[in-house]
N, C-alpha and C positions, 0 to 999 in steps of 0.2 A: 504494500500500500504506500504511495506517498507518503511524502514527511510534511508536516504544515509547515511554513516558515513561521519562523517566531521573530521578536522585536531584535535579538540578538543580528540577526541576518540582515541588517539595517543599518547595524554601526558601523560598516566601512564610508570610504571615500561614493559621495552619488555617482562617480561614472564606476567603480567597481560592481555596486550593486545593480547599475543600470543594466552593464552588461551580465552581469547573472541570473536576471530576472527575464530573461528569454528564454521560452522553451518552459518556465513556471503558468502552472492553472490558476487565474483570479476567478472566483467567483463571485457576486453578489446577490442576494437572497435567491443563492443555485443556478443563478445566470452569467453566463458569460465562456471562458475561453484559455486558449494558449498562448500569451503573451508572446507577439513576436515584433515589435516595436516599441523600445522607448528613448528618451533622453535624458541627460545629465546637467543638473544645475548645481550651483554653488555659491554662497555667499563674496565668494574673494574674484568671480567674473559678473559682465557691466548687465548680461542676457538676464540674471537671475533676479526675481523677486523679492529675494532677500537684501540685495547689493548695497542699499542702502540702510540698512539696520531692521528692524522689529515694529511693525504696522498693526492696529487692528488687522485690516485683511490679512495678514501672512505670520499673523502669530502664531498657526499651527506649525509652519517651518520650523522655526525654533522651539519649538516642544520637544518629548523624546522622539528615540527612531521607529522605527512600525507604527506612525499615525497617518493619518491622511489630512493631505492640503487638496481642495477644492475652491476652483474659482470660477467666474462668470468669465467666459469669452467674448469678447463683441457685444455682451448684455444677450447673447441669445445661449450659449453652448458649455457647459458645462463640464472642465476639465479636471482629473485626475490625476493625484501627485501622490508620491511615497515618502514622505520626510525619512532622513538617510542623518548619517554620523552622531555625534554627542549632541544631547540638550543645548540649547545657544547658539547653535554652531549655523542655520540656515540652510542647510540643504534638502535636495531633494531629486528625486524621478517623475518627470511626464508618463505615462504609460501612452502611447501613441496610438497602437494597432495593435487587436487579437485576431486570431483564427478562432469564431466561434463556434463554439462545441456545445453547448449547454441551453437549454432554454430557446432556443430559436424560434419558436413560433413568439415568445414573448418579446424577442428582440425584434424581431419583423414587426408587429403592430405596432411597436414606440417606434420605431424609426419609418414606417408607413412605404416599406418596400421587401421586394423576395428577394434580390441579391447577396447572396450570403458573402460574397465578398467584399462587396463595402459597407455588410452591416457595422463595423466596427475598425475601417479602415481609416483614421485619423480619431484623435483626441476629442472633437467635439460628435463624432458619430460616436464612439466608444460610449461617451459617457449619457448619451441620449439612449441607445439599446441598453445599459448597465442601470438606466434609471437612477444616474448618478446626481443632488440636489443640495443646495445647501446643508441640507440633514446630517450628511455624509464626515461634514467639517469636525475636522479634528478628532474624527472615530478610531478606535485600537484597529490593527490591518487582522489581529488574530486572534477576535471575537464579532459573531453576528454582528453586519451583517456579511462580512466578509469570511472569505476559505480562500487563501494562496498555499498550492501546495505543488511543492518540491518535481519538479520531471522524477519519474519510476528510479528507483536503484537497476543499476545495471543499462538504464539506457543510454546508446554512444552522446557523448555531449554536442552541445546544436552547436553547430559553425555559425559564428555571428560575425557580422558586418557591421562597419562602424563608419560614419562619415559625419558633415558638419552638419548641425541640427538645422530645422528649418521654422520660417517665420518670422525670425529673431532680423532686428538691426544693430545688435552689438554682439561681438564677438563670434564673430559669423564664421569662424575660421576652426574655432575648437571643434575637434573629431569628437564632441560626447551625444551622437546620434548613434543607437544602437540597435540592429536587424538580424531576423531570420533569416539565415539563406535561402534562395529559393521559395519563398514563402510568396504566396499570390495574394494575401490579404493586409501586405504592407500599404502605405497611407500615402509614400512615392520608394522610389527605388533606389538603389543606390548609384552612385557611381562609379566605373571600372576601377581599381587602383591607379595610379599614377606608376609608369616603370622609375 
């Protein structure tokens, strides 16, 4: 059986846990998927929320690791963050894109379509099929109503792809974008390596 992540698995560096957190099952109230896009912020670059210290808004950042930061996108979209390292510290993970598994006819009616590929392909579909809502703010990741659990023991580990994150007009160069190989339910693609 999977291992559940615990808050433990939170206190690295957010791009170490970014990239570990591919190929892991998010659930929420038993909806949702196999994480296979997210990204990496931090308090000490200009992209992150936290950049300039501890806001109402982004007070859950700086809480401990395994909570959740949730915000309003554009006033319509509702995005999904893993606050990552020590209390105070700012960090955290976007969760970008799943391959959903779970629940799908509930994720098809919130999000008012049958393509199961962009049911969950970028952060503000993610978190509209995940029924993700202010409620969610500052929730433990490893009590209802969340299950993140661990890829199977014994299965070969995902080949991840990493490149500059997107959206962003600072710091548009740091590689803390992080993808499935081969995965068709990413949010966009990556790019070849550079020789």
């Amino acid at each position: 059986m999977p291992r559940p992540l615990s808050p433990s698995d939170f206190a690295a560096d957010a791009a170490d846990v970014a990239r570990h957190l591919i190929g892991t099952t998010l659930l929420v109230d038993g909806v949702g998927g196999v994480i296979v896009e997210t990204e990496a912020y931090d308090q000490s670059e200009p992209a992150s929320h936290t950049h300039r210290g501890p806001t109402p808004r982004n007070a859950a950042m700086f809480g401990p690791p395994g909570h959740v930061y949730v915000y309003l996108n554009y006033g319509i979209h509702w995005c999904l963050n893993f606050v990552c390292r020590e209390r105070g510290h700012g960090a955290g993970v976007l969760i970008r894109a799943l391959q959903p598994t779970h629940g799908l006819d509930t994720m098809r009616a919130r999000r008012g379509m049958d393509d199961e590929r962009l049911l969950c392909a970028g952060p503000g579909r993610l978190g509209q099929a995940l029924g993700i809502t202010a409620a969610h703010y500052g929730l433990p990741l490893d009590a209802a109503p969340f299950a993140l659990l661990a890829a199977p023991a014994g299965a070969p580990p995902a080949r991840v792809l990493t490149g500059p994150r997107i959206g962003i007009r600072r710091a548009v160069d740091v590689p803390w974008r992080f993808g499935l190989a081969d995965s068709r339910h990413l949010s966009r693609g990556f790019a070849p390596p550079r020789a």
